[in-house]
C-alpha positions as CSV (number, residue, x, y, z in Angstrom):
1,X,0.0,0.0,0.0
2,X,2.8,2.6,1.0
3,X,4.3,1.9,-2.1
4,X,0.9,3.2,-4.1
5,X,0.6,5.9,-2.1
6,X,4.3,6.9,-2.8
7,X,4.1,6.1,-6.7
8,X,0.3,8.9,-6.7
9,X,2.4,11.4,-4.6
10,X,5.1,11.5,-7.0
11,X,2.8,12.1,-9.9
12,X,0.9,14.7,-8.5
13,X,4.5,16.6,-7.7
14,X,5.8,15.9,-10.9
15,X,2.7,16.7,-13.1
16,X,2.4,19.9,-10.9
17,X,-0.6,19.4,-9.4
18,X,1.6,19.8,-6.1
19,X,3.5,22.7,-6.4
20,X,6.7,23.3,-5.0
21,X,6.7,24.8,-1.0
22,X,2.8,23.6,-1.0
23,X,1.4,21.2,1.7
24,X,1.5,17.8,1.1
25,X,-2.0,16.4,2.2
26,X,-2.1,15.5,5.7
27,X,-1.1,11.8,7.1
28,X,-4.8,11.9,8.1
29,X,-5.8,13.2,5.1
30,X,-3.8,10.7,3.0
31,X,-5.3,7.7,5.2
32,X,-9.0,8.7,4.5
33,X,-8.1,8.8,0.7
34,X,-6.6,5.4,0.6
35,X,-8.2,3.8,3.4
36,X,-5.2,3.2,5.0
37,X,-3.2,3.2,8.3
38,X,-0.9,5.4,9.7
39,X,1.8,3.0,9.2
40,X,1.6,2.7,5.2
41,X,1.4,6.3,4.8
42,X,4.3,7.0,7.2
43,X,6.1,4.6,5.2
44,X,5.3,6.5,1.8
45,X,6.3,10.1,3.2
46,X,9.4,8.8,4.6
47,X,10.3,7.1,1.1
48,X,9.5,10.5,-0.7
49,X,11.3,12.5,2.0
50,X,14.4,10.0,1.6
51,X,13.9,10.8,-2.6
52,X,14.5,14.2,-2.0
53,X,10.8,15.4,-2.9
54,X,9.2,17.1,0.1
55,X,10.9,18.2,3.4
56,X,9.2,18.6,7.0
57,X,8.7,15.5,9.6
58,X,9.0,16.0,13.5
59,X,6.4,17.8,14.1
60,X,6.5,19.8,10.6
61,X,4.4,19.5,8.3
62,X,5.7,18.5,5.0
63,X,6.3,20.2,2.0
64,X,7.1,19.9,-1.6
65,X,10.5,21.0,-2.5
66,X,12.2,22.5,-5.5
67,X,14.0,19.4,-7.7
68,X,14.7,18.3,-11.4
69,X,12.0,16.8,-13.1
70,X,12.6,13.5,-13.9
71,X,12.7,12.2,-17.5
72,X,12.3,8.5,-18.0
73,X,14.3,7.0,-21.1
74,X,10.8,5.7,-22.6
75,X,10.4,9.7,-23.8
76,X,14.0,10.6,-25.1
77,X,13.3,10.7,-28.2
78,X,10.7,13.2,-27.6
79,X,11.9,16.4,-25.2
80,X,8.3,17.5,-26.3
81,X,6.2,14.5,-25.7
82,X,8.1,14.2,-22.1
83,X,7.2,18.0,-21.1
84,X,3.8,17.6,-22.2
85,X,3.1,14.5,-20.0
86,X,4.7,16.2,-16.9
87,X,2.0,18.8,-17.6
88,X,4.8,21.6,-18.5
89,X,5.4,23.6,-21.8
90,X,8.1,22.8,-24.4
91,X,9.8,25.2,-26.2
92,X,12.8,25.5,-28.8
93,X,14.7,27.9,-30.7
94,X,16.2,27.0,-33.7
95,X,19.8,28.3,-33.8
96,X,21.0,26.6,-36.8
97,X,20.2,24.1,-39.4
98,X,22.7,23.6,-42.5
99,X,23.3,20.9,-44.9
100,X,27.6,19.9,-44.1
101,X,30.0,17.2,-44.8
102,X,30.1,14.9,-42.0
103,X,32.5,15.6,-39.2
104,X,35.0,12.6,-38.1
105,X,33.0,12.2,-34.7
106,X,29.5,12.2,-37.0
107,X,30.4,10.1,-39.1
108,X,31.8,7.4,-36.6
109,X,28.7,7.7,-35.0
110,X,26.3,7.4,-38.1
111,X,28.5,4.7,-39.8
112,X,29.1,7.4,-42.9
113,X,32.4,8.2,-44.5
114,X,34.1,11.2,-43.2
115,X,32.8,14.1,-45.6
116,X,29.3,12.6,-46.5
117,X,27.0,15.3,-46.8
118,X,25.0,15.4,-43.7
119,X,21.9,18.0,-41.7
120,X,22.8,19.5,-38.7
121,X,20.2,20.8,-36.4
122,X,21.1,23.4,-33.0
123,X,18.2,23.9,-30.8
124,X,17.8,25.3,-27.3
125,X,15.0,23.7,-25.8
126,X,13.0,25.2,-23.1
127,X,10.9,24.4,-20.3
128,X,8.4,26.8,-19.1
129,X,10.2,29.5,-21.1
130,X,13.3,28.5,-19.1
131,X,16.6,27.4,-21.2
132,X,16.8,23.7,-20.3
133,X,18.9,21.7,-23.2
134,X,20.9,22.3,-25.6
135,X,20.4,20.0,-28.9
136,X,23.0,19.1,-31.4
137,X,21.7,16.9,-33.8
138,X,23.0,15.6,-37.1
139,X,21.1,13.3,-39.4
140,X,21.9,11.3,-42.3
141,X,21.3,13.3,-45.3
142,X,18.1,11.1,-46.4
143,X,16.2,12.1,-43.0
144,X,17.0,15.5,-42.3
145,X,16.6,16.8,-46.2
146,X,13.0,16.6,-44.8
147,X,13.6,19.7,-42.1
148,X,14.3,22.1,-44.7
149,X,10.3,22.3,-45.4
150,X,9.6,22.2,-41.9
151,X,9.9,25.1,-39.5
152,X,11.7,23.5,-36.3
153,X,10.7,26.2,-33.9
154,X,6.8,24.8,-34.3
155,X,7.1,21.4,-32.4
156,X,8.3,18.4,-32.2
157,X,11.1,17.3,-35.1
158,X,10.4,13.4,-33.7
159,X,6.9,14.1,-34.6
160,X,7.5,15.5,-37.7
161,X,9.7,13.2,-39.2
162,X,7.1,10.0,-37.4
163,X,4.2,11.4,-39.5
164,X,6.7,11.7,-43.0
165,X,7.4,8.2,-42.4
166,X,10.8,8.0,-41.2
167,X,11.3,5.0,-39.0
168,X,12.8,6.3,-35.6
169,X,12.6,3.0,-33.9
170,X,15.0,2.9,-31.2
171,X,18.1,4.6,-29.6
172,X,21.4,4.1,-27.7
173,X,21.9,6.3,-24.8
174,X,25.4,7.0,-23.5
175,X,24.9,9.3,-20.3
176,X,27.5,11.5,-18.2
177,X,28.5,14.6,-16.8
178,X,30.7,17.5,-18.7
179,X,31.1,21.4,-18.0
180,X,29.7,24.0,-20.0
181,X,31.9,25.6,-22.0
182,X,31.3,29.7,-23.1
183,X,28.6,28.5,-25.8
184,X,26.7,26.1,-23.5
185,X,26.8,28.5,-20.4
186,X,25.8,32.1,-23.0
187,X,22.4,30.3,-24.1
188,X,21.7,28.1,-20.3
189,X,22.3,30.9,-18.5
190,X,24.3,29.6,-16.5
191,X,28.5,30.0,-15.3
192,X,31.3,28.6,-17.3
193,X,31.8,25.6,-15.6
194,X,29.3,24.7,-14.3
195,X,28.4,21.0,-14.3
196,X,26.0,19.9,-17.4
197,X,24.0,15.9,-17.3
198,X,25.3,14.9,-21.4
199,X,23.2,12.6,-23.0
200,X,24.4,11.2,-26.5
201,X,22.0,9.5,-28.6
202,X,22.1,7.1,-31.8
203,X,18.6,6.6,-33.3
204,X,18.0,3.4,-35.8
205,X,15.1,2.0,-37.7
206,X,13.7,-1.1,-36.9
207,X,15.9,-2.5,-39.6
208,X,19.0,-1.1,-37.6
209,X,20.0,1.9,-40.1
210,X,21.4,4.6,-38.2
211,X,19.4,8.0,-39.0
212,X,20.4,10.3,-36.6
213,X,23.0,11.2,-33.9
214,X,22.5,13.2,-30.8
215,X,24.6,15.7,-28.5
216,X,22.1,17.0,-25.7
217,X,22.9,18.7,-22.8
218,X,20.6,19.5,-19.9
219,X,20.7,21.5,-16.9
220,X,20.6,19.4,-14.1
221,X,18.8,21.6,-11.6
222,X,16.1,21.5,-14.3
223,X,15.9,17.8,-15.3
224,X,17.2,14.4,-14.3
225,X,17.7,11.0,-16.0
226,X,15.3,8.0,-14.2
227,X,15.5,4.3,-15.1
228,X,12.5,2.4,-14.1
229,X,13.0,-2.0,-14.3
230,X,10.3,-4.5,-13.6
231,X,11.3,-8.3,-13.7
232,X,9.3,-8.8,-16.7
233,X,10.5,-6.1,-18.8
234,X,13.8,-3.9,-18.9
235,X,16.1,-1.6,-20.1
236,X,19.1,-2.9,-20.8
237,X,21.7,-1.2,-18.7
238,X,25.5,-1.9,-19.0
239,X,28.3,0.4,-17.0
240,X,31.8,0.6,-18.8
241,X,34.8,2.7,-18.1
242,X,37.7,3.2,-20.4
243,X,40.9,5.2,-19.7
244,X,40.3,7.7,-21.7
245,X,37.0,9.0,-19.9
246,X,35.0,8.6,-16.8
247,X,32.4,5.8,-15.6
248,X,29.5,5.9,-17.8
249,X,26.0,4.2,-18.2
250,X,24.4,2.8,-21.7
251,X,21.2,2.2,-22.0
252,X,19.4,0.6,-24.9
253,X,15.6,1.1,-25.6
């Protein structure tokens, strides 16, 4: 039971429905709603409390505190379709989009030959308004051709591309942490410096062809990366290190 209680509290904070400093409802309250005991819904605040999501106990009454929003892998390839469903508003502001030979680092990641004409796409993405990502996108030449009739600052570009028929079937994560440099720090708004969540992304059809490859980087007092596992179904989750960088996590969806 504490566990349900717990998993509804969660949404509510995260969907906004309980705002950040509000009240969370009463023990009392919470135990009429669920038919419960004081013991299961003890249980759940203390979980939430230990998650970093409300402060108070001992006598005080518990609130919801300020936190990154979680952002479960299910959604990445969709920063819109994720904002949506946490009941927030996406934005973006197309920087750049250009047609250009493919870069050594492209085209290792989309299996092209070094000089292959490819589509780059710079968006800042936003969240409530606030600058939240940064997205540096490049996609083979066949996918991204399709952008130049489409005006990127109107929605989704996974959406887009989905309803043109391009097969975006699954993706490769590789997650960890980097600094902003000047650029990243001018349009986040935030220092030099300061510590950035990376998320790199390789996108394939259900065939396996690569179509696009994926630099993003978030802010994280805005958003954070969640992995949710169930016996019967899972992400596949494999930890590395190499010598020439720090401890990392991929995740394939």
């Amino acid at each position: 039971m504490h566990e349900r209680i717990a998993a509804d509290l969660r949404r509510r904070i995260a969907s906004g429905e309980l705002l950040v400093g509000s009240a969370v409802p009463s023990e009392s309250q919470l135990g009429e709603q669920w038919e419960a005991s004081r013991g299961p819904v003890r249980q759940a605040l203390a979980t939430l409390r230990a998650e970093g999501l409300i402060d108070g106990g001992r006598g005080k009454p518990p609130l919801v505190r300020s936190q990154a929003i979680p952002q479960p892998f299910e959604t990445f390839l969709s920063f819109s379709r994720w904002a949506e469903g946490t009941g927030r508003i996406p934005g973006q502001r197309t920087l750049e989009i250009a047609r250009r030979p493919a870069t050594a680092e492209a085209a290792e990641a989309l299996g092209l030959d070094e000089g292959e004409p490819v589509v780059q796409l710079l968006r800042l993405r936003l969240l409530d308004g606030l600058p939240t990502m940064i997205e540096r996108t490049t996609f083979v030449w066949s996918v991204g051709r399709l952008l130049f009739d489409h005006d990127c600052d109107s929605g989704s570009v996974f959406a887009y591309l989905s309803g043109c028929g391009v097969d975006l079937s699954t993706a490769r994560h590789v997650i960890d942490a980097i600094v902003a440099d000047d650029t990243d720090a001018a349009l986040l708004n935030v220092d030099p410096g300061a510590p950035l969540l990376r998320e790199r992304r390789r996108t394939f059809s259900s065939t396996g062809e690569l179509l696009e490859y994926s630099d993003d980087r978030y802010r994280p007092d805005i958003v954070s990366f969640t992995i949710e596992n169930s016996q019967q179904a899972h992400p596949e989750l494999v930890r590395s290190s190499n010598q020439d960088g720090p401890l990392r996590a991929d995740v394939s969806r």
